[in-house]
VOBA-1610 file (N, C-alpha, C; in pm, whole numbers, padded with zeros to 5 digits, always signed):
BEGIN
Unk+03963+03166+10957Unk+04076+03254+10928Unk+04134+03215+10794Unk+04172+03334+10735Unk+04212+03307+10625Unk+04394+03281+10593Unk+04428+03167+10506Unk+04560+03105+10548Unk+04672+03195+10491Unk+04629+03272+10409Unk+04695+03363+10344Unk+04764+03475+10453Unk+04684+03487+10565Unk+04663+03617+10653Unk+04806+03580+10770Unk+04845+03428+10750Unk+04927+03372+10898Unk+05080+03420+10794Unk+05132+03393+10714Unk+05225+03440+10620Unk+05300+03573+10662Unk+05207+03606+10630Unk+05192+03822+10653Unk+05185+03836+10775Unk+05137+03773+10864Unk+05165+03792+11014Unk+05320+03771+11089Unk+05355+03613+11016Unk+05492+03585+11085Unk+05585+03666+10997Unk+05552+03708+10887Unk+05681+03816+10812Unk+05681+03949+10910Unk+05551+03988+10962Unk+05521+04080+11020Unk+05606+04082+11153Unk+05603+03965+11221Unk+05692+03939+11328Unk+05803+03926+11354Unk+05847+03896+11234Unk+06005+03849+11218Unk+06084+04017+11197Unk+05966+04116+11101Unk+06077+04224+11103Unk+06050+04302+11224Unk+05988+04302+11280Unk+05960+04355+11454Unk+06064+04337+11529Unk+06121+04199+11508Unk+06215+04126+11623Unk+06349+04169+11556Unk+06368+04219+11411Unk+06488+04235+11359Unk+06504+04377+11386Unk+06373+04455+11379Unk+06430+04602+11432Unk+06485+04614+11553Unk+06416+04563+11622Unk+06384+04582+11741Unk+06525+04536+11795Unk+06605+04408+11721Unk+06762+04377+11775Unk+06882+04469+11723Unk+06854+04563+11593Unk+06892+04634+11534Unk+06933+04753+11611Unk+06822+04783+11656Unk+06833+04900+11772Unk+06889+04909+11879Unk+06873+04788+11906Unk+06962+04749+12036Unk+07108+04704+12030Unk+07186+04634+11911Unk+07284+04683+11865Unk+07362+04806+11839Unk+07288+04867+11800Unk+07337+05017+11748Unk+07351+05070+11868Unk+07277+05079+11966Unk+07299+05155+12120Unk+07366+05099+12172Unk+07402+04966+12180Unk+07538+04914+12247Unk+07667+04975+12207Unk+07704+04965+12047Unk+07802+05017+11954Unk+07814+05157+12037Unk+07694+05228+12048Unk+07766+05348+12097Unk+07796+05395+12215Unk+07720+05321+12272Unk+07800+05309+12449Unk+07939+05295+12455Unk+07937+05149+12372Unk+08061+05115+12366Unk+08209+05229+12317Unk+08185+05262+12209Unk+08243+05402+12183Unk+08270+05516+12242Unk+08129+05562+12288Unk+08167+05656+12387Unk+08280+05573+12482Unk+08287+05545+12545Unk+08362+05482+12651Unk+08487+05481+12617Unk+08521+05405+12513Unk+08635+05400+12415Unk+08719+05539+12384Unk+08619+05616+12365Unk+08634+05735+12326Unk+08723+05793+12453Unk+08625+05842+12576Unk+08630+05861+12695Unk+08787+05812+12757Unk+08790+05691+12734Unk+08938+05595+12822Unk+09044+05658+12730Unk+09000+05695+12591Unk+09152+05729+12505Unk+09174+05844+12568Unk+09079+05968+12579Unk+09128+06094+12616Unk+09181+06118+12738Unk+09156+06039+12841Unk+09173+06015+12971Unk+09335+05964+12979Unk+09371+05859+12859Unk+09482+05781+12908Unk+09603+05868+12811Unk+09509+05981+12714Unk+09612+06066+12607Unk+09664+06180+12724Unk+09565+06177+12810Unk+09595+06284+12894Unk+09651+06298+13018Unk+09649+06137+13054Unk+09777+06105+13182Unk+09925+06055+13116Unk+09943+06005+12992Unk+10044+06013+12910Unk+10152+06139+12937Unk+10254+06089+13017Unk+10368+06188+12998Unk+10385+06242+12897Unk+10464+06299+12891Unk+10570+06363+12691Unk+10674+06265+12704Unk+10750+06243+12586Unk+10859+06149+12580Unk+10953+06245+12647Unk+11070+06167+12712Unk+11191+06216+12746Unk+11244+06302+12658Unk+11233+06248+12493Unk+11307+06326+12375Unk+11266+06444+12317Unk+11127+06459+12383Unk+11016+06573+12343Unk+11035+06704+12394Unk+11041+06857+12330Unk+11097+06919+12417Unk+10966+07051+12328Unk+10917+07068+12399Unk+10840+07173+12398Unk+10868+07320+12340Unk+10858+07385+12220Unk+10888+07471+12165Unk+10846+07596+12219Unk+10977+07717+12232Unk+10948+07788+12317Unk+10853+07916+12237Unk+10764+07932+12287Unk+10661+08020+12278Unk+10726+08212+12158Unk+10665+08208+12080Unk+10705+08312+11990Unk+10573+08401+12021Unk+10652+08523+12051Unk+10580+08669+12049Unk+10500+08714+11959Unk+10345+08720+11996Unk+10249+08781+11905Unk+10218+08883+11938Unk+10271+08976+11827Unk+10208+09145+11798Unk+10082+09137+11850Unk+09928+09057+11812Unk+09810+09054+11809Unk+09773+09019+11992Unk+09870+08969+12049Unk+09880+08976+12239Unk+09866+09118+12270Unk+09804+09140+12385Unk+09819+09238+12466Unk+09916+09275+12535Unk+10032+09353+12526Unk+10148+09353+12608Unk+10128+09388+12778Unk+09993+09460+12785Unk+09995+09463+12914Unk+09973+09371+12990Unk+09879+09230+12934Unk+09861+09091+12981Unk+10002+09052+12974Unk+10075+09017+12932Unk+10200+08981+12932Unk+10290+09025+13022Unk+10319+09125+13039Unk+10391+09206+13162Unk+10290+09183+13299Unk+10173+09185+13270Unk+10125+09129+13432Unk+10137+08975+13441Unk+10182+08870+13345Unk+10161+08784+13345Unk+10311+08750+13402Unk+10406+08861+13379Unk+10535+08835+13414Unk+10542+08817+13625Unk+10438+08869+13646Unk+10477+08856+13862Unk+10401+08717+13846Unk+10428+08631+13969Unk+10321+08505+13955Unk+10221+08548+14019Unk+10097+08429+13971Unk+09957+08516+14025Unk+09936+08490+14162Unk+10034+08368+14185Unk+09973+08368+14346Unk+10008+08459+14471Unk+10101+08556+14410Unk+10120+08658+14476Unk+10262+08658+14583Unk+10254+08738+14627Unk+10393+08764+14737Unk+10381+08647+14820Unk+10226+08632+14896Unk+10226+08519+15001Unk+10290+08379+14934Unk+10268+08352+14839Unk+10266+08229+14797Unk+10409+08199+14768Unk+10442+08298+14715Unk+10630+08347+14680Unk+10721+08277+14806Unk+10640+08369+14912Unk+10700+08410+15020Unk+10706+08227+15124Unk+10579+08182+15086Unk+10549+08059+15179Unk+10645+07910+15093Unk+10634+07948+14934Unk+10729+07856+14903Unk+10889+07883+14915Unk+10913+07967+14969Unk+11090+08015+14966Unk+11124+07931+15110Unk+11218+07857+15110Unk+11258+07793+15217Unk+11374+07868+15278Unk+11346+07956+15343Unk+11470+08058+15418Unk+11483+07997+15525Unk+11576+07961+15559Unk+11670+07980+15663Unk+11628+08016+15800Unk+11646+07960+15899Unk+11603+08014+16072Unk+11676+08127+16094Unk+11600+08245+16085Unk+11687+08364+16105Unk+11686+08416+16242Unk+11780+08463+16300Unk+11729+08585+16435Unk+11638+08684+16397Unk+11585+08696+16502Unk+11456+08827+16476Unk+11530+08953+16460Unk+11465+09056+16334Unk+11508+09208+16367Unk+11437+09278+16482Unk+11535+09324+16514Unk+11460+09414+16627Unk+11545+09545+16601Unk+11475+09649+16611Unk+11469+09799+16632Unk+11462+09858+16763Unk+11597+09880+16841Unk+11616+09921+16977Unk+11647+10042+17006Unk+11512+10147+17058Unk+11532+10297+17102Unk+11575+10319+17201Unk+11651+10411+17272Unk+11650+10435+17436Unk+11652+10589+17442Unk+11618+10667+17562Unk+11618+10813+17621Unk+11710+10775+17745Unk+11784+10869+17763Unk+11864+10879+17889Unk+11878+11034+17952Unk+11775+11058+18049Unk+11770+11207+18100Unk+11893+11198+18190Unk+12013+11315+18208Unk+12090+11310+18326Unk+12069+11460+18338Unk+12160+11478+18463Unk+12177+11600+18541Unk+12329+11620+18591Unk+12419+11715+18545Unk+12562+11737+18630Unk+12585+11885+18624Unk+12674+11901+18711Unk+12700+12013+18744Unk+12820+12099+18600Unk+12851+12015+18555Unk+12894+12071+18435Unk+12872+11964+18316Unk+12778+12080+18226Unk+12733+11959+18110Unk+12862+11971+18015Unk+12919+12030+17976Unk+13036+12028+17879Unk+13151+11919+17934Unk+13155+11877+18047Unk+13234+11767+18071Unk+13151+11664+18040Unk+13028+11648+18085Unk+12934+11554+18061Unk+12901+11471+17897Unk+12916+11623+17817Unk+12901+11568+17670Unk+13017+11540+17642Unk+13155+11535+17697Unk+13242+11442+17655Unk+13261+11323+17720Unk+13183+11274+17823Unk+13153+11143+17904Unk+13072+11061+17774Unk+12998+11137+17741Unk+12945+11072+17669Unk+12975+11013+17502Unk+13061+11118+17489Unk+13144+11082+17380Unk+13227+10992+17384Unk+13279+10957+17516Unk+13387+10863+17533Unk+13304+10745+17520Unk+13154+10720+17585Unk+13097+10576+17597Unk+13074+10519+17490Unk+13005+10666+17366Unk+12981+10607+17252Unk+13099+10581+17164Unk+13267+10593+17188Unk+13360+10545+17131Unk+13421+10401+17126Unk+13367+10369+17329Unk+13376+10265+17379Unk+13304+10123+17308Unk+13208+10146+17261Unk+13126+10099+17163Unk+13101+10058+17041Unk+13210+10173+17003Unk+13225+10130+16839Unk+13094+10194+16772Unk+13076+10308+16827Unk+12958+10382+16803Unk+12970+10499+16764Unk+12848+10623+16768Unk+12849+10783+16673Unk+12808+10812+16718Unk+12816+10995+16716Unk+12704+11064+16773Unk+12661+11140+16620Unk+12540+11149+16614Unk+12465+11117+16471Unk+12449+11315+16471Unk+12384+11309+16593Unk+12291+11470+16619Unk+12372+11547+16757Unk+12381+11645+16749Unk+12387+11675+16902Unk+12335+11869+16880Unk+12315+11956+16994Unk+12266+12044+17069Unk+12295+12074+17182Unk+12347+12188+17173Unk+12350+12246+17312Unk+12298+12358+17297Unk+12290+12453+17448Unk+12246+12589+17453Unk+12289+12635+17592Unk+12344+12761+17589Unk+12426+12849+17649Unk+12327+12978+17782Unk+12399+12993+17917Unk+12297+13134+17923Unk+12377+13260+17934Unk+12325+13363+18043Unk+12390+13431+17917Unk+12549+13453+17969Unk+12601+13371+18077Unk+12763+13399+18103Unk+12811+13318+17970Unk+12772+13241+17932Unk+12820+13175+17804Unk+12811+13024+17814Unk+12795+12998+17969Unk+12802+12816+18043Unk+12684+12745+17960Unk+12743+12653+17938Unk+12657+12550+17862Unk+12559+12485+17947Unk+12409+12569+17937Unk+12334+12537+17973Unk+12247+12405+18043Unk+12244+12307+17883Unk+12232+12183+17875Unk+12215+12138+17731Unk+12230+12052+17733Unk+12257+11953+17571Unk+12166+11828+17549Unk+12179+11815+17393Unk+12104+11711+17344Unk+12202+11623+17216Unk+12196+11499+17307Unk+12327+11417+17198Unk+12258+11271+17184Unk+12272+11268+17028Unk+12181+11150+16936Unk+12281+11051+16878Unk+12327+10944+16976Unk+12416+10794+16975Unk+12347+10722+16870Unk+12482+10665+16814Unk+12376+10514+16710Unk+12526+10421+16764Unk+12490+10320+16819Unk+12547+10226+16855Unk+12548+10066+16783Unk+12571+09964+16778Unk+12549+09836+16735Unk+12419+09789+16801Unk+12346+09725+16737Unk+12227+09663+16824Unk+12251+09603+16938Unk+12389+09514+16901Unk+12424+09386+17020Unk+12447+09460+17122Unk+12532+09599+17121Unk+12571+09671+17205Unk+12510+09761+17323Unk+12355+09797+17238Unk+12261+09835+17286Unk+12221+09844+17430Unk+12180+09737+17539Unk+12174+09722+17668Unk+12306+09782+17748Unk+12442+09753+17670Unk+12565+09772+17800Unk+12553+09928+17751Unk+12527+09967+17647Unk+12556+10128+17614Unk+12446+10196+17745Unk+12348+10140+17721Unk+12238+10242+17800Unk+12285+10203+17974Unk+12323+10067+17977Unk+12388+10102+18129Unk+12496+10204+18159Unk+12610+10172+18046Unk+12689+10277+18095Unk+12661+10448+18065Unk+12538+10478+18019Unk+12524+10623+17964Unk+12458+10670+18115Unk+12368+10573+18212Unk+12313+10636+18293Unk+12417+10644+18448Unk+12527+10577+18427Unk+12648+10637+18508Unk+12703+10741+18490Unk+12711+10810+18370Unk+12801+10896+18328Unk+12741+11023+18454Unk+12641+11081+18514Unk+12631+11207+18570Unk+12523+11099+18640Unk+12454+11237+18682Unk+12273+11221+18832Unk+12223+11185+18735Unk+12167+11018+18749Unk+12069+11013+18659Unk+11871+11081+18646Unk+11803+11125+18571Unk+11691+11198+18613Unk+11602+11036+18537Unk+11576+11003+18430Unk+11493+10897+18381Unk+11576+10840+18283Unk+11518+10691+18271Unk+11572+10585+18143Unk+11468+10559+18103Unk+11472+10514+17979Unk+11324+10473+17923Unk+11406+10362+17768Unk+11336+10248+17768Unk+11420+10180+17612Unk+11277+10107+17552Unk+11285+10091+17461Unk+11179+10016+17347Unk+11254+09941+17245Unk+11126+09861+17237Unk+11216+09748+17108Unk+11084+09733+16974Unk+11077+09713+16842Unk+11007+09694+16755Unk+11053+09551+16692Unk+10972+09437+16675Unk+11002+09348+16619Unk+10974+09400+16455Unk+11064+09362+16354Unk+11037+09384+16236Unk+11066+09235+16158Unk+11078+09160+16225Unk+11076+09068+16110Unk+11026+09019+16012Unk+10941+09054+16061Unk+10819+09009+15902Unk+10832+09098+15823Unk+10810+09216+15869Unk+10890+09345+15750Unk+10982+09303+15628Unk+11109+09266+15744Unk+11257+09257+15663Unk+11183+09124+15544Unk+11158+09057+15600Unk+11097+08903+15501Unk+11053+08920+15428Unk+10934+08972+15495Unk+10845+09084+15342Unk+10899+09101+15217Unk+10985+09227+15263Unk+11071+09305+15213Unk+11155+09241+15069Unk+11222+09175+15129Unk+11268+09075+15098Unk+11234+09003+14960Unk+11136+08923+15017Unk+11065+08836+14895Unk+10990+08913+14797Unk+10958+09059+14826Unk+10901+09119+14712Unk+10984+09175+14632Unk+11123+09186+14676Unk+11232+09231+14630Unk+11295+09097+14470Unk+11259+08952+14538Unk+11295+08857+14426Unk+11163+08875+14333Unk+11082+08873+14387Unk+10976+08920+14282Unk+10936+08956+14188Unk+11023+09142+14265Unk+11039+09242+14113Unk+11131+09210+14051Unk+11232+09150+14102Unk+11317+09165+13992Unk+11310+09004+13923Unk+11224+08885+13941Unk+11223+08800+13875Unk+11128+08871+13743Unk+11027+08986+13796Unk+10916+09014+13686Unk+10982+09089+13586Unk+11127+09171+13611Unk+11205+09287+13526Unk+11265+09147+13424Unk+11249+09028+13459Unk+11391+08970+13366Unk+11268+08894+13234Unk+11165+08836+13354Unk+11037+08836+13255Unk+11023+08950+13148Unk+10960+09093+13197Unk+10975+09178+13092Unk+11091+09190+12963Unk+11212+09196+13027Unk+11321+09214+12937Unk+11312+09091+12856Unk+11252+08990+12866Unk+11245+08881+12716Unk+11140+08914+12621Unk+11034+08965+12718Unk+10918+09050+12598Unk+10990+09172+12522Unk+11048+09231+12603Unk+11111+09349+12533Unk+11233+09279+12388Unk+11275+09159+12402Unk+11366+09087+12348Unk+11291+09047+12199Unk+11137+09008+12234Unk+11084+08936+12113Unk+10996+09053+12036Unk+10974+09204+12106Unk+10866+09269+12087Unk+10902+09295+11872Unk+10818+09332+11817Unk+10821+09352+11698Unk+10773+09482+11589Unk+10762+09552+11716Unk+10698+09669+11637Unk+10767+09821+11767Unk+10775+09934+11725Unk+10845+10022+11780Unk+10708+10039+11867Unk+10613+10019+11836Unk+10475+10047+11941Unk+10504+09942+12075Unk+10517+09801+12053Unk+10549+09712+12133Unk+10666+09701+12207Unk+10747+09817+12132Unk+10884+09829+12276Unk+10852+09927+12317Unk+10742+10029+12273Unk+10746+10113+12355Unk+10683+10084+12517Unk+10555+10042+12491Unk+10459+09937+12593Unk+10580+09870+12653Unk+10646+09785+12629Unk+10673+09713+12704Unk+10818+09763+12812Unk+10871+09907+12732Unk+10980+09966+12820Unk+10883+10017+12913Unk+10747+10052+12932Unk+10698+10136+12995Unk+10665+10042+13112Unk+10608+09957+13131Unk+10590+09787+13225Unk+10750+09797+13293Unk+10822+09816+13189Unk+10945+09772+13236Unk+10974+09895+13411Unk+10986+10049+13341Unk+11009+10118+13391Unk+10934+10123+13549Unk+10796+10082+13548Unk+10748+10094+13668Unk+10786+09988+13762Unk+10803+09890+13711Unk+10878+09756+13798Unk+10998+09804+13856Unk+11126+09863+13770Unk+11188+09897+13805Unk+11206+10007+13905Unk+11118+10127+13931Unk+11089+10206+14008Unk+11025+10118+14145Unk+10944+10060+14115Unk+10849+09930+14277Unk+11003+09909+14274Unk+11137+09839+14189Unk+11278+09726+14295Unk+11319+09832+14362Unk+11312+09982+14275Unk+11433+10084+14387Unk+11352+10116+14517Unk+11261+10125+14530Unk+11193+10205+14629Unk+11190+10070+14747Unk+11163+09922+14734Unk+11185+09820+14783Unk+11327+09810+14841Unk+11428+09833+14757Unk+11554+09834+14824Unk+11564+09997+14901Unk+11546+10082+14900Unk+11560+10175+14995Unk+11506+10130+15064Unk+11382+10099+15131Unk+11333+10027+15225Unk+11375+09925+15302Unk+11432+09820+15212Unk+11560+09732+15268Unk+11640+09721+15349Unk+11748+09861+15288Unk+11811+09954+15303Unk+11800+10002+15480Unk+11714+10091+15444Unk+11664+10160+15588Unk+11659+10074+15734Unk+11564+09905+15700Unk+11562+09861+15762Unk+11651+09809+15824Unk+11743+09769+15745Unk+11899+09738+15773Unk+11967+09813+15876Unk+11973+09927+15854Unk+12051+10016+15906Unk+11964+10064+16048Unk+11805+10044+16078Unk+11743+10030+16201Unk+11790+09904+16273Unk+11801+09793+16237Unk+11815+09669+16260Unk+12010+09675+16325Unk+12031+09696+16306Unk+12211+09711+16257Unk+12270+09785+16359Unk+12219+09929+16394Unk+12254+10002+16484Unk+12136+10046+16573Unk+12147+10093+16708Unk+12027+10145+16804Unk+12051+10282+16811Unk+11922+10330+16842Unk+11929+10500+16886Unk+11947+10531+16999Unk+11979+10625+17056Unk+11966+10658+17177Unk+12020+10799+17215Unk+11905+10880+17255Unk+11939+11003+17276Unk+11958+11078+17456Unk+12016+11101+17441Unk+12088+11139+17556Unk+12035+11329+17597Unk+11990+11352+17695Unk+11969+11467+17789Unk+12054+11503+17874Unk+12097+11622+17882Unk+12177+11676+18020Unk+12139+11804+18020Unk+12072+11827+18136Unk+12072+11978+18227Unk+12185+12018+18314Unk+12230+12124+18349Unk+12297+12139+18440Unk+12185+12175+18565Unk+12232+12132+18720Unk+12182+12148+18841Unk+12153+12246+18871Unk+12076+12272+18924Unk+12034+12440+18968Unk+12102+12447+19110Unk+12122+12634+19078Unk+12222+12634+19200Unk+12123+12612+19312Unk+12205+12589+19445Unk+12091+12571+19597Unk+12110+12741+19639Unk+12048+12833+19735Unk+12017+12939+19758Unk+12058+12910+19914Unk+12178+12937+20013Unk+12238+12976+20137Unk+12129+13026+20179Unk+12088+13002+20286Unk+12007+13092+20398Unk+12043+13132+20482Unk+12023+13191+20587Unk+12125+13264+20735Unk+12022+13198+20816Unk+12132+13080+20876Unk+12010+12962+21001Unk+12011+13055+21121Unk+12072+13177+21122Unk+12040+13240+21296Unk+11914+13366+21215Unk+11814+13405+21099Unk+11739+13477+21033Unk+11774+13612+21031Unk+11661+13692+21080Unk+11715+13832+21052Unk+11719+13972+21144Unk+11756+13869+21273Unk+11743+13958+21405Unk+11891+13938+21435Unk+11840+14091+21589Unk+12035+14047+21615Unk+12084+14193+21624Unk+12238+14220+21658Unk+12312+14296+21652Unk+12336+14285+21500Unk+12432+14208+21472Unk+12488+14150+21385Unk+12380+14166+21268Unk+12290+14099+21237Unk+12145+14164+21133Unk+12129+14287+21132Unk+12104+14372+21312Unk+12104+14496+21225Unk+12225+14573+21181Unk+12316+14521+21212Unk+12420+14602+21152Unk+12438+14558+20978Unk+12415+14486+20943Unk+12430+14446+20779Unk+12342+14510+20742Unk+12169+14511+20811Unk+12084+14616+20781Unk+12137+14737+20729Unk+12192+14815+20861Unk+12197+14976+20823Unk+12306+14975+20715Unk+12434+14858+20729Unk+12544+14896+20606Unk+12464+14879+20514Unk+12373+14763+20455Unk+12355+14745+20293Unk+12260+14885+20294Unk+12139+14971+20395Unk+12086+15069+20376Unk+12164+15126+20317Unk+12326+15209+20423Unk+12399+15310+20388Unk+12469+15317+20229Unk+12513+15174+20202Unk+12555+15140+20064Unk+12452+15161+19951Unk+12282+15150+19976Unk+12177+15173+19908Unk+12157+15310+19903Unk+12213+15417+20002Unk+12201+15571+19977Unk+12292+15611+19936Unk+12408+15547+19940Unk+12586+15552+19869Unk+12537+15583+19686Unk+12520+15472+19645Unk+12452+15393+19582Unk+12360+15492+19484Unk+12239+15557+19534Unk+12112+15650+19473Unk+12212+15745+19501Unk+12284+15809+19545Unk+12339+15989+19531Unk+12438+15945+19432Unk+12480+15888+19427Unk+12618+15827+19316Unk+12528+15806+19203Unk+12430+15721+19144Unk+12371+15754+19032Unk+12284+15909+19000Unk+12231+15965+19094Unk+12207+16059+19149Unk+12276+16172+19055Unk+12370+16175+19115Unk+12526+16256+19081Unk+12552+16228+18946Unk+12547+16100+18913Unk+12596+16061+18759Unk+12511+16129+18639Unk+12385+16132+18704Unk+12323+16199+18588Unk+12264+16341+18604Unk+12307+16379+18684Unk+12276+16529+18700Unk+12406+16593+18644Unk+12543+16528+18647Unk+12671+16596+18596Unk+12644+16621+18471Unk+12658+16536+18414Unk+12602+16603+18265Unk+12557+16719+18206Unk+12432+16745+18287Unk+12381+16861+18285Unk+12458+16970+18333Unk+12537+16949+18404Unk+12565+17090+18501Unk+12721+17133+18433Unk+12767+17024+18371Unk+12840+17065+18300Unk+12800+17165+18107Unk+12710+17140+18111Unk+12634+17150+17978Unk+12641+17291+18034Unk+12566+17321+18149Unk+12529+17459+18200Unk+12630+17497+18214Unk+12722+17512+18261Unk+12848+17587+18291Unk+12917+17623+18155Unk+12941+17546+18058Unk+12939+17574+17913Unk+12892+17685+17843Unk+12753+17670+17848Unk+12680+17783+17781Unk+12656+17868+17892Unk+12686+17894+18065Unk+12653+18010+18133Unk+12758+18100+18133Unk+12913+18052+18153Unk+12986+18172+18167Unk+13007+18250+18035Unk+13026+18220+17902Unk+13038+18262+17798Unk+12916+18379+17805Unk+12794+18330+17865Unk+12641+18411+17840Unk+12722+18533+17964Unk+12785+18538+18095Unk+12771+18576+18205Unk+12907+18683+18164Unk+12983+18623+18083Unk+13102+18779+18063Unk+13006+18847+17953Unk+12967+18808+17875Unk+12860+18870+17812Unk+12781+19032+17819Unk+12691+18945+17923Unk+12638+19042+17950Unk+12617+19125+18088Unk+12775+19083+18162Unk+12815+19150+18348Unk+12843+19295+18276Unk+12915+19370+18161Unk+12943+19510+18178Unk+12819+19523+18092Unk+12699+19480+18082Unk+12605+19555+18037Unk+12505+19586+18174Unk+12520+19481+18221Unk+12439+19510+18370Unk+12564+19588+18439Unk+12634+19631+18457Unk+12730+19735+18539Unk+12684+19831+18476Unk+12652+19871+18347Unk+12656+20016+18293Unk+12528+20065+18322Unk+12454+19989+18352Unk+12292+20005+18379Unk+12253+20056+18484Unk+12324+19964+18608Unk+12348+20034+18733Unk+12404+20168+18737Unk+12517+20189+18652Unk+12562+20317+18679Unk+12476+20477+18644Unk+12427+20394+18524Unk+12345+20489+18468Unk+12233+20564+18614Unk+12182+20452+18614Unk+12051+20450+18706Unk+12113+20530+18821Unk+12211+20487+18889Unk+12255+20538+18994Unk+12241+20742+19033Unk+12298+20781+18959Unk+12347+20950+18897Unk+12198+21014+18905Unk+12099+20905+18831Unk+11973+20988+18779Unk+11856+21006+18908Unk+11890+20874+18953Unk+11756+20916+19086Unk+11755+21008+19178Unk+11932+21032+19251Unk+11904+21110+19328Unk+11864+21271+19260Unk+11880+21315+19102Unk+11872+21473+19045Unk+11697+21436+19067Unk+11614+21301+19072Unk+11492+21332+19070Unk+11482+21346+19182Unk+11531+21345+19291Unk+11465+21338+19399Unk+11490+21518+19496Unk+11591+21564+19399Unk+11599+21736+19480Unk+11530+21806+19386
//
């Protein structure tokens, strides 16, 4: 071997072992870094803000979409979420209490003021009412529409089915509570989203951008009114009960004769109501044949002086001439 050749070999070796640690440095360095890297953004990003730091409030860009903005004004998690973080209060349930009360008396016009008196007793109205007449003019039977207090509800319908003969009762109840709640929380909703809008409308910058954004505005505002009528309504179901009230008058009962239709006594009512039934036909009889006969007597004697000395002169004539034909 040549001695020249061992030289060039261990130079050969030595830069092998220097790359080769070179490389492996450099990939440590950047492990290391990354990591470094990694722990800063991690620890920049669990870093509170200072106490003194106060976050600058957001300025209105023309180049935004105003309709993203106005939807951005309801929160996204929606009514439920609204509704599940609001800590309300243990409320009583609404309830919505109907009742029917059929009666029967012998005079309904006293009856519909029985009933007027219960619903006064109450602290109550009559909302609707109906009657109808036959044809002597007697008040047939009636229809009267109570709104009472809810609480009041049960003692009203006891005392309405005393008032006369009772015929049927019938009552129902609707839970609405979740309604009213509902109701309710979509009600803070809209109008948390109208106060949202009205700051866009506050920063908008161009007569295009208030126009957009009165228009967001306007339909929100139309969803709070129609929400509070609803409210509204429910309230006033919740608040007071219905209850409508029926009265017929009794039908008359029909007398029978418990000894029937034999007898002295039977037939004698017999032949009178007969004789009163032929009384009766010659008397209408009579009624309308007078008419006539007066009509005739009218136009006959006027006709009968008329023409009596024309029939006398006729006779006379005649008389003189037959017997010259007959010699």
């Amino acid at each position: 071997m040549n001695p020249t050749t061992r030289p060039r070999r261990r130079s050969r070796t030595r830069l092998l072992l220097a790359t080769g640690c070179l490389a492996a440095l450099t990939t440590l360095a950047a492990c290391s870094g990354a990591g470094d890297s990694s722990a800063g953004d991690s620890d920049s990003a669990a870093e509170p803000a200072s106490a003194g730091e106060v976050a600058p409030a957001p300025r209105y860009d023309g180049r935004r979409s105003l309709s993203s903005d106005a939807d951005a004004a309801e929160p996204a998690g929606g009514v439920a979420d609204v509704a599940s973080s609001v800590d309300s209060p243990v409320r009583e349930p609404a309830l919505i209490s109907t009742g029917t009360v059929s009666l029967r008396a012998d005079d309904v016009a006293d009856t519909r003021f029985d009933v007027q008196k219960v619903a006064d007793r109450y602290q109550g109205r009559i909302t609707d009412s109906e009657t109808r007449t036959d044809e002597d003019g007697e008040v047939r039977d009636a229809r009267l529409v109570l709104r009472v207090p809810a609480a009041e509800f049960t003692e009203a319908m006891d005392e309405l089915e005393k008032v006369a003969d009772l015929e049927s009762s019938t009552s129902s109840t609707d839970d609405v509570t979740t309604r009213v709640v509902d109701t309710a929380v979509r009600i803070r909703v809209q109008r948390a989203s109208i106060a949202r809008i009205e700051e866009l409308l506050q920063r908008a910058g161009s007569i295009r951008d208030v126009v957009a954004v009165e228009s967001q505005l306007t339909k929100r505002q139309e969803r709070l009114n129609s929400l509070l009528r609803q409210q509204a309504y429910l309230g006033d179901q919740t608040s007071m009960s219905t209850i409508t009230v029926h009265v017929q008058r009794t039908r008359a009962v029909e007398v029978t004769d418990p000894e029937g239709g034999s007898g002295f006594v039977a037939g004698l009512r017999a032949g009178w109501d007969g004789l009163t039934t032929v009384a009766v036909a010659l008397a209408t009889v009579t009624g309308a044949v007078l008419p006539f006969t007066v009509l005739a007597l009218l136009l006959g004697l006027p006709l009968w002086f008329v023409l009596r000395p024309v029939v006398r002169r006729r006779r006379a004539a005649a008389g003189p001439a037959q017997p010259a034909s007959s010699g």
